[in-house]
TIRO-2110 file (N, C-alpha, C; in Angstrom, 1 decimal):
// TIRO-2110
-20.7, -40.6, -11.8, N, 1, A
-20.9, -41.8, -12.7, CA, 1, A
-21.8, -42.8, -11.9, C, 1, A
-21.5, -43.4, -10.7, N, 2, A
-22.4, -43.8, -9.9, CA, 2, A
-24.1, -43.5, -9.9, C, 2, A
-24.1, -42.5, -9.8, N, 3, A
-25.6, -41.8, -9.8, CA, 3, A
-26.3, -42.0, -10.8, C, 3, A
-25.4, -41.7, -11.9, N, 4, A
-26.1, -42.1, -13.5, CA, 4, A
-26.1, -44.0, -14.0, C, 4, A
-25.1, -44.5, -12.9, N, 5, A
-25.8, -46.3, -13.1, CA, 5, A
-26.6, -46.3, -12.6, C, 5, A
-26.8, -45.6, -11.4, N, 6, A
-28.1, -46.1, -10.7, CA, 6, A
-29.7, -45.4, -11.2, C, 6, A
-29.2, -44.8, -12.2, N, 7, A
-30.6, -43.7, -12.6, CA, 7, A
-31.0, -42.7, -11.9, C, 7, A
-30.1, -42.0, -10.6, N, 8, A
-30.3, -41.1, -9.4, CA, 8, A
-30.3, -39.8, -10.1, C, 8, A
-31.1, -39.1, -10.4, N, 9, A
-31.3, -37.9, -10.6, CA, 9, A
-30.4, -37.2, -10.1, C, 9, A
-29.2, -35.8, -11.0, N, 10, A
-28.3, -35.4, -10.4, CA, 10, A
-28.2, -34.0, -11.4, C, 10, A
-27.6, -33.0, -10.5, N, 11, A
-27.4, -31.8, -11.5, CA, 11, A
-25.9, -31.2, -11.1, C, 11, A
-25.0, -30.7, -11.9, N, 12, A
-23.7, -30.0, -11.3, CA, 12, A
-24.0, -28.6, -11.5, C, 12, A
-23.5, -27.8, -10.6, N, 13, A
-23.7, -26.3, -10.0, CA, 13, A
-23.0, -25.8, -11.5, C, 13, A
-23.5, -24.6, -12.1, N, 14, A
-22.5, -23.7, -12.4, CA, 14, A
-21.8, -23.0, -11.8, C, 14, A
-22.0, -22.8, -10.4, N, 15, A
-21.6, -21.2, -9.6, CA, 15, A
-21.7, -22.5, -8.1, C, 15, A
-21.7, -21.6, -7.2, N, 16, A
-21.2, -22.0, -5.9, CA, 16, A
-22.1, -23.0, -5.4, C, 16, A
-22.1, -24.5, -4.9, N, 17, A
-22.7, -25.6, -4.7, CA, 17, A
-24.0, -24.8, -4.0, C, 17, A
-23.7, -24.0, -2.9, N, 18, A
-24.9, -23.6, -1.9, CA, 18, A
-25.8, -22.7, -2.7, C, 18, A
-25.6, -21.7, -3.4, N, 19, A
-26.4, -20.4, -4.0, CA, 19, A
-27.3, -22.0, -5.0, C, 19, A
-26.8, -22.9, -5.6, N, 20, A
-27.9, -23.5, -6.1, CA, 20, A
-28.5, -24.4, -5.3, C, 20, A
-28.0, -24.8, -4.0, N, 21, A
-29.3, -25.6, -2.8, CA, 21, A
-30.1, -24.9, -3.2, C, 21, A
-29.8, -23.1, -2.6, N, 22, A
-30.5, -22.4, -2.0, CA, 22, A
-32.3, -22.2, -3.2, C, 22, A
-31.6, -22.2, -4.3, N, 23, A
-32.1, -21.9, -5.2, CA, 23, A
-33.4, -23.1, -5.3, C, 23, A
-32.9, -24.3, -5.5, N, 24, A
-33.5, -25.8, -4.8, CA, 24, A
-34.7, -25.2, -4.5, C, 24, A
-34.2, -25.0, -3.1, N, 25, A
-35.0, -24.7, -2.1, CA, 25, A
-36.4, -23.6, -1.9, C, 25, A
-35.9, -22.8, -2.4, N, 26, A
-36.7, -21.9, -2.6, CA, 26, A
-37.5, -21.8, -3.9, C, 26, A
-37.2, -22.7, -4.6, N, 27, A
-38.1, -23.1, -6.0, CA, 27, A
-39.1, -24.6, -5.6, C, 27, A
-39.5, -24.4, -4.3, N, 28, A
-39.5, -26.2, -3.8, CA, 28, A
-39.6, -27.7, -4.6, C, 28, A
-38.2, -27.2, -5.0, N, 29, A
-37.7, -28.6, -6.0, CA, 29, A
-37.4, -29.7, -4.8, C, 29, A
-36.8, -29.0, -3.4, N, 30, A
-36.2, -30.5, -2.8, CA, 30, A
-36.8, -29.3, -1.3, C, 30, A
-36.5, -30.5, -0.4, N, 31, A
-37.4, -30.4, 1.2, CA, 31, A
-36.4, -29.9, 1.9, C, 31, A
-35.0, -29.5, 1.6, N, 32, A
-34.1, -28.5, 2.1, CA, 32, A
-32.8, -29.0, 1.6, C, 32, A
-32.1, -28.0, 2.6, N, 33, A
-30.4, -28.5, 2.1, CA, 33, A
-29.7, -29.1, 2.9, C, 33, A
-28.9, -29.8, 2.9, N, 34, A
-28.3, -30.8, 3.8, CA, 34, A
-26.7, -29.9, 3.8, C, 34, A
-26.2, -28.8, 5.1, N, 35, A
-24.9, -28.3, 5.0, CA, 35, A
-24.6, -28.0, 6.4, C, 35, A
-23.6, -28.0, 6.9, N, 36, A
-23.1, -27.1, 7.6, CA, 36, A
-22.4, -25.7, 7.1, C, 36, A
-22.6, -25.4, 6.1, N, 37, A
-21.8, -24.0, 6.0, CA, 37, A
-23.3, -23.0, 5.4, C, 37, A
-23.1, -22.0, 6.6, N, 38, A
-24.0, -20.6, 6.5, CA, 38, A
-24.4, -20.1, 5.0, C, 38, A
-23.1, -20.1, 4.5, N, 39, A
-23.5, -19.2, 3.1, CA, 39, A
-25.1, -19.8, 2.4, C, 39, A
-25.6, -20.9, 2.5, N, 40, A
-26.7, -20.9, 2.2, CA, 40, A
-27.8, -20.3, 2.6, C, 40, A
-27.9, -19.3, 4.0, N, 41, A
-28.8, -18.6, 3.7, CA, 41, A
-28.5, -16.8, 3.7, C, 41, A
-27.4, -16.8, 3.3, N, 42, A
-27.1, -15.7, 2.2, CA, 42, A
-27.8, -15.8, 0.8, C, 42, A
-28.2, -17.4, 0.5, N, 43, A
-28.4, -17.6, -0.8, CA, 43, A
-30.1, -17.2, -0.8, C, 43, A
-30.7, -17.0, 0.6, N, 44, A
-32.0, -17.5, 0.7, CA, 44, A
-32.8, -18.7, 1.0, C, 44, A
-31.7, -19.6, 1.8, N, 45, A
-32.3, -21.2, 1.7, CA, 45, A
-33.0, -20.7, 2.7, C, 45, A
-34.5, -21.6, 3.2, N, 46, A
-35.6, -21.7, 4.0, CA, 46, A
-35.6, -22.7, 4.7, C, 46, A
-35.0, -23.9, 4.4, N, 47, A
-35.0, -25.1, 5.2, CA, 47, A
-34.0, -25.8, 5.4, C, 47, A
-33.1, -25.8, 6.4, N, 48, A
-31.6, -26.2, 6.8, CA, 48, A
-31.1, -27.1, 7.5, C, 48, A
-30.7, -28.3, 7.0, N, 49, A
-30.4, -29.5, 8.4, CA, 49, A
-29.0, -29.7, 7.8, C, 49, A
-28.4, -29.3, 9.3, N, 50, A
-27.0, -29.0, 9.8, CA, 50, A
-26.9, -31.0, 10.5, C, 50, A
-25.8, -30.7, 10.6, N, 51, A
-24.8, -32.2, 11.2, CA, 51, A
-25.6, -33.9, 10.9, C, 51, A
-25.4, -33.3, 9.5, N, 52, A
-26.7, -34.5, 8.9, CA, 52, A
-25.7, -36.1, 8.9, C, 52, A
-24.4, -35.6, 8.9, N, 53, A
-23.6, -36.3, 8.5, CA, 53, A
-22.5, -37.2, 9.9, C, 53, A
-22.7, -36.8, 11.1, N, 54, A
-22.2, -36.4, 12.3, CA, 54, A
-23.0, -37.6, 13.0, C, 54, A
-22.7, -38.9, 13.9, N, 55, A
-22.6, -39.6, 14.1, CA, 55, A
-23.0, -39.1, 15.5, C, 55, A
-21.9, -38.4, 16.5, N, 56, A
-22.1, -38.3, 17.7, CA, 56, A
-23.1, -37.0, 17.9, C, 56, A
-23.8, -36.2, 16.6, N, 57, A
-25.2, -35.1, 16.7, CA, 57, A
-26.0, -35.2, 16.4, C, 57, A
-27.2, -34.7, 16.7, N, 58, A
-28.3, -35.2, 16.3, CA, 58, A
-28.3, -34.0, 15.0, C, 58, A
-29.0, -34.2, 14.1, N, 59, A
-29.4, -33.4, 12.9, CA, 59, A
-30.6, -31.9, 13.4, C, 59, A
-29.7, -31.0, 12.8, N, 60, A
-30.6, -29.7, 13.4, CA, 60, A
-31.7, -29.5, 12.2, C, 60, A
-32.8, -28.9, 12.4, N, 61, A
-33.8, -28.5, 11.0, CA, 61, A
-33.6, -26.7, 11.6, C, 61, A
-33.4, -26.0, 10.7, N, 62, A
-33.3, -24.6, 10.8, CA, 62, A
-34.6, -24.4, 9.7, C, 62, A
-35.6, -23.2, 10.2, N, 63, A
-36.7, -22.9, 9.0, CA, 63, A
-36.8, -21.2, 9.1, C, 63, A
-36.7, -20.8, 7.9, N, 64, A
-36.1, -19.2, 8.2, CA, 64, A
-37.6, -18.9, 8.3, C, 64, A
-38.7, -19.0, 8.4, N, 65, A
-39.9, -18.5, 8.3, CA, 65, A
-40.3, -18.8, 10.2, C, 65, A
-40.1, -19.6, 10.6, N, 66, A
-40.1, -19.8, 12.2, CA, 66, A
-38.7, -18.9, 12.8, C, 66, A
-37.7, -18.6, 12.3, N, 67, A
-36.6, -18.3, 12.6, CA, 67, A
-37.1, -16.5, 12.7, C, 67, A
-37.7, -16.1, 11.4, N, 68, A
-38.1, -14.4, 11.2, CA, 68, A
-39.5, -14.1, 12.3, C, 68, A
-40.3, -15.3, 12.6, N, 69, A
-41.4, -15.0, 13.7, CA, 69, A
-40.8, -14.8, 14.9, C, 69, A
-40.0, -15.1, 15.5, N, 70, A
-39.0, -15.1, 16.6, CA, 70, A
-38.3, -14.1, 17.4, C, 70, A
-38.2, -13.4, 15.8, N, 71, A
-37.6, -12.0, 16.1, CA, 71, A
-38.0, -11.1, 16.7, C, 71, A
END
């Protein structure tokens, strides 16, 4: 409700919150996903910032395309 007073663009998942980041993401609707939980790149997410939320971490950027050159 919040979101929609403020006019914030919002969508609810049908299926599991991450498989639609992932989806986000890889459609380049948004500049990644903001999670700690993996299953997002089960889903295929590309761009991943872990402990976004975490006070005493710094924010990690994961990029599966620098991640696959590595290997």
């Amino acid at each position: 409700y919040l979101l929609r007073l403020f006019g914030i663009p919002y969508l609810v998942s049908p299926t599991e919150a991450e498989a639609q980041c992932a989806y986000l993401d890889l459609t380049n609707q948004c500049d990644g996903v903001i999670t700690d939980d993996s299953d997002v790149w089960l889903f295929g997410a590309s761009h991943v910032y872990r402990h976004f939320f975490r006070q005493e971490q710094l924010v990690e950027h994961y990029d599966s395309t620098i991640i696959a050159n590595q290997l």
